[in-house]
C-alpha positions as CSV (number, residue, x, y, z in Angstrom):
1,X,-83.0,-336.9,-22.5
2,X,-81.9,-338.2,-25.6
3,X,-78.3,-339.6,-26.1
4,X,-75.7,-337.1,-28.0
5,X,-74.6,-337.5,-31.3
6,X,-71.4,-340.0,-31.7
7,X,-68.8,-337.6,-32.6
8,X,-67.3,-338.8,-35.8
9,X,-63.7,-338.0,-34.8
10,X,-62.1,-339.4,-31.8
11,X,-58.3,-338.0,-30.5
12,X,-56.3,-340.6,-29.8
13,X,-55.6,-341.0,-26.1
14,X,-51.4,-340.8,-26.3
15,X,-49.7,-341.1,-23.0
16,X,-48.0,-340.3,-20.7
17,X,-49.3,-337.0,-21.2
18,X,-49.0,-336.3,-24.9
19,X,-52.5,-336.1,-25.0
20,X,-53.2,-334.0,-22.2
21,X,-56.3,-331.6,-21.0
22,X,-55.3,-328.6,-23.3
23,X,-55.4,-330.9,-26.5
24,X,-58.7,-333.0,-25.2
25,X,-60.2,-329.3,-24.3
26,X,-59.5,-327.7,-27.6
27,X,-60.4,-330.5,-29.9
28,X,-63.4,-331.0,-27.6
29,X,-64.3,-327.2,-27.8
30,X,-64.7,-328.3,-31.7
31,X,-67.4,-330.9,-30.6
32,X,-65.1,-333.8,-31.7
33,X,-64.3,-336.3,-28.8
34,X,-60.8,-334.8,-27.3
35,X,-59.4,-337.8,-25.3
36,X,-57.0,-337.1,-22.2
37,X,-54.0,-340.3,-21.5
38,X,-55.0,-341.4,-18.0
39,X,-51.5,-343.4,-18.0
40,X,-49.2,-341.9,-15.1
41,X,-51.6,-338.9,-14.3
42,X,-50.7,-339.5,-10.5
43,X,-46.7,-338.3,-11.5
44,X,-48.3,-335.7,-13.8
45,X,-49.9,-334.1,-11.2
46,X,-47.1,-334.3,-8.2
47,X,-44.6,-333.5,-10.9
48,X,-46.4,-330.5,-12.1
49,X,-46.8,-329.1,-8.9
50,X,-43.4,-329.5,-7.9
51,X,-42.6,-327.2,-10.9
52,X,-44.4,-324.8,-9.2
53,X,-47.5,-325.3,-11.0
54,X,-47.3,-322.4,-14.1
55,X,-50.7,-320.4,-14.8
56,X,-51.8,-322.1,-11.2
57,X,-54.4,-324.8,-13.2
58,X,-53.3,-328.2,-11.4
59,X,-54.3,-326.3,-8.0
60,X,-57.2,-324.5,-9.4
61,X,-58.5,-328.1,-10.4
62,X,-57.4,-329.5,-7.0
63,X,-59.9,-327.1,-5.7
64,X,-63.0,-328.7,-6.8
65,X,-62.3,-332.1,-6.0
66,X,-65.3,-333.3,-3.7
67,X,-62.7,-334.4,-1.0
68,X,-61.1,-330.9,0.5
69,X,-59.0,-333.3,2.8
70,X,-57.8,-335.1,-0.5
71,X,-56.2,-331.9,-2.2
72,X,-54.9,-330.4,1.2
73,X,-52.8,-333.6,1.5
74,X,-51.2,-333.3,-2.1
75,X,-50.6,-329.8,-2.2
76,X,-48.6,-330.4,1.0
77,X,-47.0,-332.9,-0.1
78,X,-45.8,-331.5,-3.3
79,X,-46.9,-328.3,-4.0
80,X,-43.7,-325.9,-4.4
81,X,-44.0,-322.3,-4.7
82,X,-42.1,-321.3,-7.3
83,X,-40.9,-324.6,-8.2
84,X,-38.0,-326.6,-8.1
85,X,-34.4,-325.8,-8.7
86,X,-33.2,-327.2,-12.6
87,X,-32.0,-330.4,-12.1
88,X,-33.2,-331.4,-8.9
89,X,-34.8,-334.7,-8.3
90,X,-39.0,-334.9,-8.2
91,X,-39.9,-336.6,-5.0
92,X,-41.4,-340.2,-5.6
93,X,-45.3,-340.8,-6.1
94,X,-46.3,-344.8,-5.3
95,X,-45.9,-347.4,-7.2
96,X,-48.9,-349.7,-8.4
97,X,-49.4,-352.7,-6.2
98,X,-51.9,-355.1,-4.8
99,X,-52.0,-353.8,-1.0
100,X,-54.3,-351.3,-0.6
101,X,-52.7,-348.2,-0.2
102,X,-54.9,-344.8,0.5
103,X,-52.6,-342.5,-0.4
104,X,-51.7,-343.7,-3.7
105,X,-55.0,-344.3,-4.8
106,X,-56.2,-340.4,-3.5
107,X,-52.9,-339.5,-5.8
108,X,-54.1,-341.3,-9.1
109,X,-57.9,-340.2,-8.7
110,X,-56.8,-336.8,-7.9
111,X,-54.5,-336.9,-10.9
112,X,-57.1,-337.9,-13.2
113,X,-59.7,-336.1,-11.8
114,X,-57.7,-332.4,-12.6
115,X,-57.0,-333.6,-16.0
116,X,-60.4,-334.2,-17.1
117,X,-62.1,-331.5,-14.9
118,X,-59.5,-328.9,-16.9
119,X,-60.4,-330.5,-20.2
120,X,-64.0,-330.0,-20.0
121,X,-63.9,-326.1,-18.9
122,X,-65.3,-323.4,-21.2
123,X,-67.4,-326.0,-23.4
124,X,-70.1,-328.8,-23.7
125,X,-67.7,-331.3,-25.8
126,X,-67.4,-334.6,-24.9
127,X,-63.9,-335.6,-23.0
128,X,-62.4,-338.8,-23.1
129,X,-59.7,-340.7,-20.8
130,X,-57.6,-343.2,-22.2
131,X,-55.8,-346.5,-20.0
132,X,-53.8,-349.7,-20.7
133,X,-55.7,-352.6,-20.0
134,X,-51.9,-353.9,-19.4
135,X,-51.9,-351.4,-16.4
136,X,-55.0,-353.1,-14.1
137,X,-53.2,-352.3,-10.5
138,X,-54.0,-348.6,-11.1
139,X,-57.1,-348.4,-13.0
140,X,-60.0,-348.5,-10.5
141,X,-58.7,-345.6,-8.9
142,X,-57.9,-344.0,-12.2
143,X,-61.6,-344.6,-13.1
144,X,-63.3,-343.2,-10.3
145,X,-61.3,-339.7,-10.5
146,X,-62.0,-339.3,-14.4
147,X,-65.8,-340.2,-13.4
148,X,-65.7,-337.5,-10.4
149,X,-65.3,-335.1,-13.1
150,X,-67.7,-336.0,-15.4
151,X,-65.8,-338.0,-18.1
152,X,-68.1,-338.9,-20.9
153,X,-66.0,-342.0,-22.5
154,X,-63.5,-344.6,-21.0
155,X,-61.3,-346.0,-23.8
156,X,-59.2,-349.3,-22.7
157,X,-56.5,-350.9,-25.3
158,X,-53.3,-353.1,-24.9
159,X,-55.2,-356.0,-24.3
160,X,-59.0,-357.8,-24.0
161,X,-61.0,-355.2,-21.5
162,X,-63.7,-357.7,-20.8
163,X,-63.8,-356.5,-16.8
164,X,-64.0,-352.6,-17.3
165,X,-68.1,-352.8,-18.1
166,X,-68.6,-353.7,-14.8
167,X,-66.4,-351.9,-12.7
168,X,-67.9,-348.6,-14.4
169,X,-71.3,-350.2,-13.8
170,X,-70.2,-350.7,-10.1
171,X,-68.4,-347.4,-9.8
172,X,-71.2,-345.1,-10.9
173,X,-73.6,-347.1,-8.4
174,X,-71.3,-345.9,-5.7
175,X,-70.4,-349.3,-4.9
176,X,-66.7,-350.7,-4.1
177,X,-65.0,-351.8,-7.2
178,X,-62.7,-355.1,-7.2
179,X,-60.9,-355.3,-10.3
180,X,-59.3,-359.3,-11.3
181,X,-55.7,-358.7,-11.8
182,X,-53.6,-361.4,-13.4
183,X,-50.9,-362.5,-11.7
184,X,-48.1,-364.9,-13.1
185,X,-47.7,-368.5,-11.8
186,X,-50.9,-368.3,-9.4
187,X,-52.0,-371.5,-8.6
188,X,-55.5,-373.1,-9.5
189,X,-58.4,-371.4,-7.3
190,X,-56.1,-368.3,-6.8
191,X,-58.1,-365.0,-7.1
192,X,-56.4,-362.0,-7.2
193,X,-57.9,-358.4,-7.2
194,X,-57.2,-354.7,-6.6
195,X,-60.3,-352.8,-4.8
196,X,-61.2,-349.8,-4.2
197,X,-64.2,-348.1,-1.8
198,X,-65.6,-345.0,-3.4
199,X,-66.4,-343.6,-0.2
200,X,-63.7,-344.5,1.6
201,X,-62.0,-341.9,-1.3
202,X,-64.1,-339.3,-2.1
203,X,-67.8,-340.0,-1.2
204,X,-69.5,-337.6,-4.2
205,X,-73.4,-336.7,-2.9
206,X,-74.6,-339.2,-4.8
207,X,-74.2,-341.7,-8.1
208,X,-71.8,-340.6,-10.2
209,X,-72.6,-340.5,-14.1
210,X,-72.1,-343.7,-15.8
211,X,-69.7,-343.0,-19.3
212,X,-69.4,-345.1,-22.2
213,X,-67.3,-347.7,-22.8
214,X,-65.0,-348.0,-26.1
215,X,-63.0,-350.8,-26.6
216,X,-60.0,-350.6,-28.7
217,X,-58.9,-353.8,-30.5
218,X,-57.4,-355.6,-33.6
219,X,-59.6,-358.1,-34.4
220,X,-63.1,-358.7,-35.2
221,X,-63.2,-361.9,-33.4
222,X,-62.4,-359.8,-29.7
223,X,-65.4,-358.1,-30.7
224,X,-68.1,-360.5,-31.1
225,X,-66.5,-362.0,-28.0
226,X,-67.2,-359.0,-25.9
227,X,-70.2,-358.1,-27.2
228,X,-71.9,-361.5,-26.6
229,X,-72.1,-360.8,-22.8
230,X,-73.6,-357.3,-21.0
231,X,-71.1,-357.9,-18.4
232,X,-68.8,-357.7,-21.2
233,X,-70.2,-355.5,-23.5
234,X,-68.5,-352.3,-24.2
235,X,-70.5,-349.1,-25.6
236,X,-68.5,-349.1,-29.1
237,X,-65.2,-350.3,-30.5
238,X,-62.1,-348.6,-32.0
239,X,-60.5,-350.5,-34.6
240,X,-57.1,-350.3,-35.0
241,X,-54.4,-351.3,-37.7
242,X,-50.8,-351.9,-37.0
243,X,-49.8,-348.3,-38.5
244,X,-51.1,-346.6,-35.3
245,X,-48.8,-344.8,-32.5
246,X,-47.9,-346.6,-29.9
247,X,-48.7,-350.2,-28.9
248,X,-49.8,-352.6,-31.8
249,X,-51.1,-356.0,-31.1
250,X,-48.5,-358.8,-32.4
251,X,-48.8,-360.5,-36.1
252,X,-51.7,-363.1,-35.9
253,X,-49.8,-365.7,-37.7
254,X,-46.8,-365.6,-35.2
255,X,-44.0,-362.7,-34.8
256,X,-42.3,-363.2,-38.3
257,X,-39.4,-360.0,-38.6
258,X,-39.1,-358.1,-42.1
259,X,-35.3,-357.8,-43.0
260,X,-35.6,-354.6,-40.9
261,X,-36.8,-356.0,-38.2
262,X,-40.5,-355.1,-38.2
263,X,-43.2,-357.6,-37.1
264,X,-44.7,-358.7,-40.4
265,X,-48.5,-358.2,-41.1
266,X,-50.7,-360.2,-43.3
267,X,-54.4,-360.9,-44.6
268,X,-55.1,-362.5,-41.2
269,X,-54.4,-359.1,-39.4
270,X,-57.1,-357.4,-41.4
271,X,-60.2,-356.5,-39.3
272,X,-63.2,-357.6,-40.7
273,X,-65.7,-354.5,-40.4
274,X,-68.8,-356.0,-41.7
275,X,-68.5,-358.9,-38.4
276,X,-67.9,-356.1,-36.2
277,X,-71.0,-354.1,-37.5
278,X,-73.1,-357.6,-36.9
279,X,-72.6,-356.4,-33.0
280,X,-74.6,-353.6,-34.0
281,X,-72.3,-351.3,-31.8
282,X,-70.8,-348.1,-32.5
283,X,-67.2,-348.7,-34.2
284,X,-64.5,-346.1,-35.1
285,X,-61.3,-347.0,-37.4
286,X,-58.3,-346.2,-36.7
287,X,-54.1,-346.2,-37.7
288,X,-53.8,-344.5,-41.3
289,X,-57.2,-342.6,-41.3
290,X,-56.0,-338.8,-41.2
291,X,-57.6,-337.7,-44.6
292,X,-60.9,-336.5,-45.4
293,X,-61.5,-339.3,-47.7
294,X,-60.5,-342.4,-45.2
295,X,-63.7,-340.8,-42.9
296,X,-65.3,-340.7,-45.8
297,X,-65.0,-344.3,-46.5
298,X,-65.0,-345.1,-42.9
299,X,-68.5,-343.4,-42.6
300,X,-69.7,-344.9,-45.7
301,X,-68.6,-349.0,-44.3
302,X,-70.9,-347.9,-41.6
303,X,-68.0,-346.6,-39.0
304,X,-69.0,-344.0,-36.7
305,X,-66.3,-342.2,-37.7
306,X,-62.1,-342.6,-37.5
307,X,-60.2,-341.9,-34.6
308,X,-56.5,-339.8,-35.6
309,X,-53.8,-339.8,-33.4
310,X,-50.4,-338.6,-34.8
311,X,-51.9,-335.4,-36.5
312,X,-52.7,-334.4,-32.9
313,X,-49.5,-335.4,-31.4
314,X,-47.6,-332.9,-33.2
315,X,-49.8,-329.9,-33.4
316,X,-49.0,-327.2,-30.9
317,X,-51.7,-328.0,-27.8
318,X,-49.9,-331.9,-27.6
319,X,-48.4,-332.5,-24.8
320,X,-44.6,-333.3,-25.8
321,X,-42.1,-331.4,-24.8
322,X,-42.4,-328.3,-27.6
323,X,-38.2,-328.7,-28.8
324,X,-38.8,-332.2,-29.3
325,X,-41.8,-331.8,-31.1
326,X,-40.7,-329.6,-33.3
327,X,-37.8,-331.6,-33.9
328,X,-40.2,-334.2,-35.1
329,X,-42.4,-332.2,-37.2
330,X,-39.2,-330.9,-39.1
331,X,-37.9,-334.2,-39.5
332,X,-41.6,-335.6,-40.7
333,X,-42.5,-332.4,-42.9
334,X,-39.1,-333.0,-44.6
335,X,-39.7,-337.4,-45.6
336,X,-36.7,-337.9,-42.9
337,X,-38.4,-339.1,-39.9
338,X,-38.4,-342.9,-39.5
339,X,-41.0,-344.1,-37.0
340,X,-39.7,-348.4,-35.9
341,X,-42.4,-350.6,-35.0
342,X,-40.3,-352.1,-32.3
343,X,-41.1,-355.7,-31.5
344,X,-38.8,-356.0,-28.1
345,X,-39.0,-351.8,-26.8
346,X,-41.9,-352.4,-25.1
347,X,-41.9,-354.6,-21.4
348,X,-45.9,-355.0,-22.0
349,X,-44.7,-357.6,-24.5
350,X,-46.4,-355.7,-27.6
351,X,-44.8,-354.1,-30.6
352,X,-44.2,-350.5,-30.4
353,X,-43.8,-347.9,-33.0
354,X,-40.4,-345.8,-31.5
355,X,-39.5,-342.1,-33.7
356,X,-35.6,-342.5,-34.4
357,X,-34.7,-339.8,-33.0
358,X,-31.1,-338.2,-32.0
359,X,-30.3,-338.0,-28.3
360,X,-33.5,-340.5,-27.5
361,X,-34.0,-343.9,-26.2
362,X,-34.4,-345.2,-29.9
363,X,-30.6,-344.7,-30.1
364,X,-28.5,-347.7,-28.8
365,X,-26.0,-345.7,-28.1
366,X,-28.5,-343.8,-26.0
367,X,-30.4,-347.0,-24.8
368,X,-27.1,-348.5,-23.5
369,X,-26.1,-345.6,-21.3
370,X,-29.4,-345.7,-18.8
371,X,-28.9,-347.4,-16.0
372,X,-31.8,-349.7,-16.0
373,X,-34.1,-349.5,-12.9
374,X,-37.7,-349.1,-12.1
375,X,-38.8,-346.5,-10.0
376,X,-42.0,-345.6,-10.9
377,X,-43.5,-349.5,-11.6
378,X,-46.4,-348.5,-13.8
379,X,-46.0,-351.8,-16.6
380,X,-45.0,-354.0,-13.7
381,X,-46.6,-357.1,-13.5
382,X,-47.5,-359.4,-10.3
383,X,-46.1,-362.9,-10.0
384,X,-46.6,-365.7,-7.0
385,X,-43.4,-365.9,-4.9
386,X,-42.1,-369.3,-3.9
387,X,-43.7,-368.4,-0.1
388,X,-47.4,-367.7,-2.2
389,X,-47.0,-364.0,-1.7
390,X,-47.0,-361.7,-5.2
391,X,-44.0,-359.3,-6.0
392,X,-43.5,-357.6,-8.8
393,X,-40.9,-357.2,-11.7
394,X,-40.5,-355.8,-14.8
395,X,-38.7,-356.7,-18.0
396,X,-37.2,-353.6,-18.4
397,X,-35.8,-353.4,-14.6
398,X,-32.1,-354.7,-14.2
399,X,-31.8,-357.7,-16.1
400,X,-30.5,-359.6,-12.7
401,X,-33.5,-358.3,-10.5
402,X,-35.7,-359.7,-13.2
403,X,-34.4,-363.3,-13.6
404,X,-33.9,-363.7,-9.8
405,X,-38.0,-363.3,-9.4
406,X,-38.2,-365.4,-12.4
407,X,-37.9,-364.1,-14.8
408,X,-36.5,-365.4,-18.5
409,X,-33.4,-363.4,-19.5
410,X,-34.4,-362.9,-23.1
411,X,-36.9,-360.6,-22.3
412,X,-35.2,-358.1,-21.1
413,X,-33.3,-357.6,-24.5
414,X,-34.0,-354.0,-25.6
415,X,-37.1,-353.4,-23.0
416,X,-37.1,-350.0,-22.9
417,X,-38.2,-347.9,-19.6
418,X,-41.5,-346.7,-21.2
419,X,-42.4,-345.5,-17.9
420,X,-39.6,-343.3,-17.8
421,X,-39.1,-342.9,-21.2
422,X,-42.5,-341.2,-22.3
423,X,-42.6,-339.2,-18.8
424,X,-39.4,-337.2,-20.1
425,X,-41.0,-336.9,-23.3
426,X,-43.8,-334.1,-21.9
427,X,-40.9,-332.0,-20.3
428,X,-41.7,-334.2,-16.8
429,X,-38.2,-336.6,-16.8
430,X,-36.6,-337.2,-13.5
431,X,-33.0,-336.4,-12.4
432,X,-31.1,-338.6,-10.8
433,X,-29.3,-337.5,-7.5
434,X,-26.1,-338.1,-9.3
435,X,-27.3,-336.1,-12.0
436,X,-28.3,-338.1,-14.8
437,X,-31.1,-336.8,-16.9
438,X,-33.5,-339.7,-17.9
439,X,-33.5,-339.6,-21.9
440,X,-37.0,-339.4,-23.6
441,X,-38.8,-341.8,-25.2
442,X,-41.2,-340.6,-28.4
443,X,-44.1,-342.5,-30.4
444,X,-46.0,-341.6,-33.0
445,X,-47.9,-343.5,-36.2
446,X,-46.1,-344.3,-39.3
447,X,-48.4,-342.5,-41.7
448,X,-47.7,-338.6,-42.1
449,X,-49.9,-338.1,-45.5
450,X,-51.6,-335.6,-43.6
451,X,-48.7,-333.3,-42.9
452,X,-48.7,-331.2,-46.5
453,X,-52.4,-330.3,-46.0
454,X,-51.6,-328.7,-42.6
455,X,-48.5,-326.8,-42.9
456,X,-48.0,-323.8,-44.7
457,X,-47.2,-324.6,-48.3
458,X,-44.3,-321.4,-48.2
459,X,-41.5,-320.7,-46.8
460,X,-40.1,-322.7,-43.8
461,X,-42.0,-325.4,-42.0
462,X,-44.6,-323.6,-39.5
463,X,-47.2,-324.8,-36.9
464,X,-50.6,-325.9,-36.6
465,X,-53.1,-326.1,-34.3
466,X,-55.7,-328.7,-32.7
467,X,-58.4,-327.0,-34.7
468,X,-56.6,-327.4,-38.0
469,X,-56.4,-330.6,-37.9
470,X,-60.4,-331.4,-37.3
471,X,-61.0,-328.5,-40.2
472,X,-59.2,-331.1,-42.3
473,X,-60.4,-334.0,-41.2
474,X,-63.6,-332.6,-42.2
475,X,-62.7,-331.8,-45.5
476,X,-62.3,-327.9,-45.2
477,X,-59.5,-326.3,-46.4
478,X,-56.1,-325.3,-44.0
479,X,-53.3,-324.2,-45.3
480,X,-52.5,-321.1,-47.1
């Protein structure tokens, strides 16, 4: 059977939950590559169902997992009719971590298992999942539940993805996966890993279907170095500039501040497309590509296409929490939104584009008010103890906690909790028994040229959809 056309628009994966199964499903539906985040699905899907699960999907998804036992075990767990009461705490899901822990990993393949398995209903699109390389502790798992459901691509940024070839390779042969995890301070000869038994999980009747592979990097050198290797080698690349939503990969010639206190880009930071087409893989461009004429140009440098993130964010099948986005499409649609790229917000040590936005984390007034702690762990990272055992901390965790495992003091100034942060931003923020409300996080790209051509050019500033923004892309005409 021959191999389907590459689509030649890709929605960005934008967690947690921004892009979620209804956006990936409808800009699938339009045979464009709709992309679901696969960061936090785990508290997605307990935190869903402890809002009583509206329209009934997360269970209706639950219910073809291959592992009955699996879904039984969460719905227990979680599951409340009806759902529950405004302001109460969600109950806790697992946190990443080295130890092998069953329950958590059934929780994050079940989690991204219902996500992809409800974006591909009703259609023959491709789906997409999108991960952090930063976040290796819960991928394997992650993996194997987007695979269970027939995911056709695997996207991987934040980082050099050099080991996810082969754990797909391994996963879709049924075999168990061991994924190298770096851990800080590990001694010469030290191997570290997180594993995971397919079968031990959810033993499917047979191989599951192998999907491709896109990388998503900065630099043309990455990409020769990956592609050198077929243990390395990723299906296709997305190429992305420092304009795109949420993590950017730091200045190449060192993290130099404008006067606003922006990482400054230069010539070095430019991709070099022609090297990257020498791989003779698939590449898409991304950051600053939402117009019918950047795919046009992308198509004609020999791109596969472009992949558009922000356009998607802030239609109405995104994920964010609909007062906040239409907050932000007010703002943008007027010239007044400002979206940082934040050199310190982020604890994965990347720059981060942060929408100043009232009553948000991008407030300091805001940011100085959370109590900083880290509950839910997912951008922790391990570290060898004193003793040899590995712990885990996180720059944006109390300041104390993190310099008493070792931390260095200056970088916990102005870590956000991304974790936390981003959560709240899809409706999904927790409340804390003595009643705080965790304040949300948002991110989005810094170019909105695309915004006139969507919305209606009268009377006050309207909606679009999904579908809109593809008819666009494609050079077809939207607004009335």
């Amino acid at each position: 059977m021959p191999e389907p056309a590459l689509p030649p628009i890709i929605q960005g994966g934008m967690g947690v939950g921004v892009s979620g199964w209804r956006l990936a499903r409808e800009v699938a539906q339009a045979g464009q590559l709709g992309v679901v985040s696969g960061v936090a699905l785990d508290a997605v899907l307990a935190r869903g169902l402890q809002l009583g699960d509206p329209g009934g999907h997360l269970r209706r998804a639950l219910s073809h997992f291959p592992e009955p036992a699996v879904a039984a075990r969460i719905l227990e767990r979680y599951y409340i009719s009806g759902g529950i009461a405004a302001g109460t705490p969600f109950r806790p899901v697992p946190r990443p971590g080295l130890r092998p822990n069953r329950w958590r990993d059934e929780l994050t393949a079940a989690g991204n298992f219902a996500a992809v398995w409800l974006a591909r209903q009703g259609h023959s699109g491709p789906v997409g999942v999108n991960y952090l390389e930063k976040i290796q502790l819960a991928t394997p798992a992650a993996a194997y539940g987007a695979m269970l459901a027939g995911v056709d691509y695997v996207l991987m940024g934040a980082g050099i993805p050099s080991e996810i070839p082969a754990l797909l390779d391994t996963l879709a042969a049924g075999g168990t996966a061991e994924l190298p995890v770096t851990v800080a301070g590990a001694e010469a000869g030290e191997r570290h890993v997180v594993t995971l038994d397919p079968v031990a999980l959810a033993a499917p009747p047979g191989p599951v279907r192998r999907p491709r592979f896109l990388a998503i990097i900065s630099s043309a050198v990455l990409a020769s170095y990956l592609s050198r290797s077929p243990a390395t080698r990723p299906d296709g690349f997305v190429l992305e500039t420092p304009t795109a939503g949420g993590h950017s990969a730091p200045p190449r010639g060192g993290m130099r501040l404008s006067d606003a206190g922006e990482p400054v880009y230069g010539p070095r930071d430019r991709i070099d497309t022609a090297q990257v087409a020498a791989t003779r893989l698939p590449f898409w461009l991304a950051g600053g590509y939402a117009t019918p004429r950047a795919l046009s140009e992308a198509l004609a440098a020999g791109a596969a296409g472009i992949q558009v993130g922000t356009a998607f964010a802030l239609c109405r099948e995104s994920g964010l929490d609909p007062w906040l986005r239409r907050r932000l499409l007010r703002l943008a649609a007027g010239g007044a939104l400002q979206v940082r790229n934040d050199p310190y917000a982020s604890p994965a040590g990347f720059p981060f584009k942060v929408a100043q936005l009232t009553g948000t984390l991008s407030e300091e007034d805001t940011y100085q008010a959370r109590p900083r702690l880290c509950d839910l762990g997912y951008l922790r990272t391990p570290y060898r103890k004193e003793n040899g055992s590995v712990g885990y901390r996180c720059p944006g965790e109390p300041a104390e906690a993190y310099i008493r495992k070792g931390g260095s003091a200056a970088d916990t100034d102005g870590r956000r909790c991304l974790c936390n942060g981003l959560t709240a931003g899809i409706g999904l923020g927790q409340h804390r028994p003595d009643g705080y409300a965790e304040p949300p996080l948002l991110t989005l790209g810094q170019d909105f040229g695309f915004l006139p051509f969507l919305l209606p050019r009268r009377g006050r500033v309207g909606e679009y959809g999904a579908t809109d923004v593809i008819r666009y892309l494609l050079g077809e005409q939207v607004a009335g």
